[in-house]
C-alpha positions as CSV (number, residue, x, y, z in Angstrom):
1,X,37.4,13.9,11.1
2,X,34.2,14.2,9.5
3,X,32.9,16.5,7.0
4,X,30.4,19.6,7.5
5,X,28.3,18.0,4.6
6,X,28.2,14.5,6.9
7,X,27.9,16.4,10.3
8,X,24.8,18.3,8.9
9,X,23.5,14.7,7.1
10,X,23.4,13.1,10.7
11,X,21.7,16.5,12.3
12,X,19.0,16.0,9.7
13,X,18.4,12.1,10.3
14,X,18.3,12.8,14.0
15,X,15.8,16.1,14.0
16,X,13.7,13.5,11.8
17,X,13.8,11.1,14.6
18,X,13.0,14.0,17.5
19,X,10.6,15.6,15.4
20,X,8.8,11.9,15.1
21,X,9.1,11.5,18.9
22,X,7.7,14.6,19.3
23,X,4.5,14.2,16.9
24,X,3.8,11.2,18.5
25,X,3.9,11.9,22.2
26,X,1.5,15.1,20.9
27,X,-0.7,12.6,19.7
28,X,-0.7,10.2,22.8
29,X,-1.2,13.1,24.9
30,X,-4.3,14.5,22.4
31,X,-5.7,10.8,22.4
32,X,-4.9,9.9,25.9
33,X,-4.7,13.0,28.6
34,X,-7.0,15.0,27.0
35,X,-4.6,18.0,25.3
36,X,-6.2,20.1,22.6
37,X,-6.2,19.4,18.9
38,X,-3.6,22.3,17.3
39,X,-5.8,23.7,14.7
40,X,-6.4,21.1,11.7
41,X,-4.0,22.6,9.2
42,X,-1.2,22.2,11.4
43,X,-2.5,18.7,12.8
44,X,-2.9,17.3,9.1
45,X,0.8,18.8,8.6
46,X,1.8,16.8,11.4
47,X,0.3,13.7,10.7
48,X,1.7,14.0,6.9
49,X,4.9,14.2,7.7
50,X,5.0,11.3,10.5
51,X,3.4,9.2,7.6
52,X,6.1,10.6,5.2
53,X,9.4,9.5,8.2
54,X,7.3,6.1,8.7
55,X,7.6,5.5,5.1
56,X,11.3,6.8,4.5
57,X,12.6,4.6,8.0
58,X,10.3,2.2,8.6
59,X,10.8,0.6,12.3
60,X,13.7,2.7,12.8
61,X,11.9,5.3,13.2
62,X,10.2,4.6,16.7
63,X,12.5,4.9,19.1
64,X,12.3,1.1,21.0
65,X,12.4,2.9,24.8
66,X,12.9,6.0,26.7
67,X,16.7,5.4,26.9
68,X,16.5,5.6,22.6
69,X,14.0,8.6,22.4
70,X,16.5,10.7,24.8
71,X,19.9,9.3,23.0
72,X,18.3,10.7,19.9
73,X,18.0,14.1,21.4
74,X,21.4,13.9,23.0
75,X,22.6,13.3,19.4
76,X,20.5,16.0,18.2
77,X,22.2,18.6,20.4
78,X,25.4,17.6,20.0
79,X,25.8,17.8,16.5
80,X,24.1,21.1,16.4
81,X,26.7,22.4,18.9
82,X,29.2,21.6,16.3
83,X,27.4,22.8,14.0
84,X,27.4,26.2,15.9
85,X,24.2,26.1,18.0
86,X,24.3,26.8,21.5
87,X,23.8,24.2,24.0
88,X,20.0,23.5,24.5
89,X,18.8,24.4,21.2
90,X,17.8,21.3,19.0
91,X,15.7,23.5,17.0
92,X,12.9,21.4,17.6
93,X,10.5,23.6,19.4
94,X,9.2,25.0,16.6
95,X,8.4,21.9,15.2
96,X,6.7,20.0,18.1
97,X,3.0,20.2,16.6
């Protein structure tokens, strides 16, 4: 069985990894279907920490299909189920820019 301390290393890795997704599909939407800028604090913010995940994962961080970007936030939710979350919260609303 795994540890609490390795459960809650994997939950961070893959809210990195959602949190990227999420950034980025902002910005395609922004660039591409004509969604608002957030207000340019919390767009720089954004855009500092994808630079930040690009740096610390490389490739690895951009998920190579649907299929990938949906397994991470499968994983996401699981572990925080374990971790004592209720099903459907990967915490990650707050931090889609």
């Amino acid at each position: 069985m795994r540890s609490v301390k390795e459960i809650r290393a994997a939950e961070h890795e893959c809210r990195e990894f959602v949190f990227y997704d999420h950034a980025m599909g902002r910005l395609h939407r922004i660039e591409h279907h004509g969604e608002p800028m957030p207000d340019e604090d919390r767009f720089d913010a954004m855009m500092a920490r994808v630079k930040e995940l690009e740096a610390e994962y490389g490739d690895a961080i951009v998920p190579e299909n649907d299929f990938e970007a949906g397994e991470n936030h499968g994983r996401l939710e699981a572990l925080r189920y374990v971790l004592g979350s209720d099903w459907g919260d990967t915490g990650c609303e707050e931090d889609e820019a």
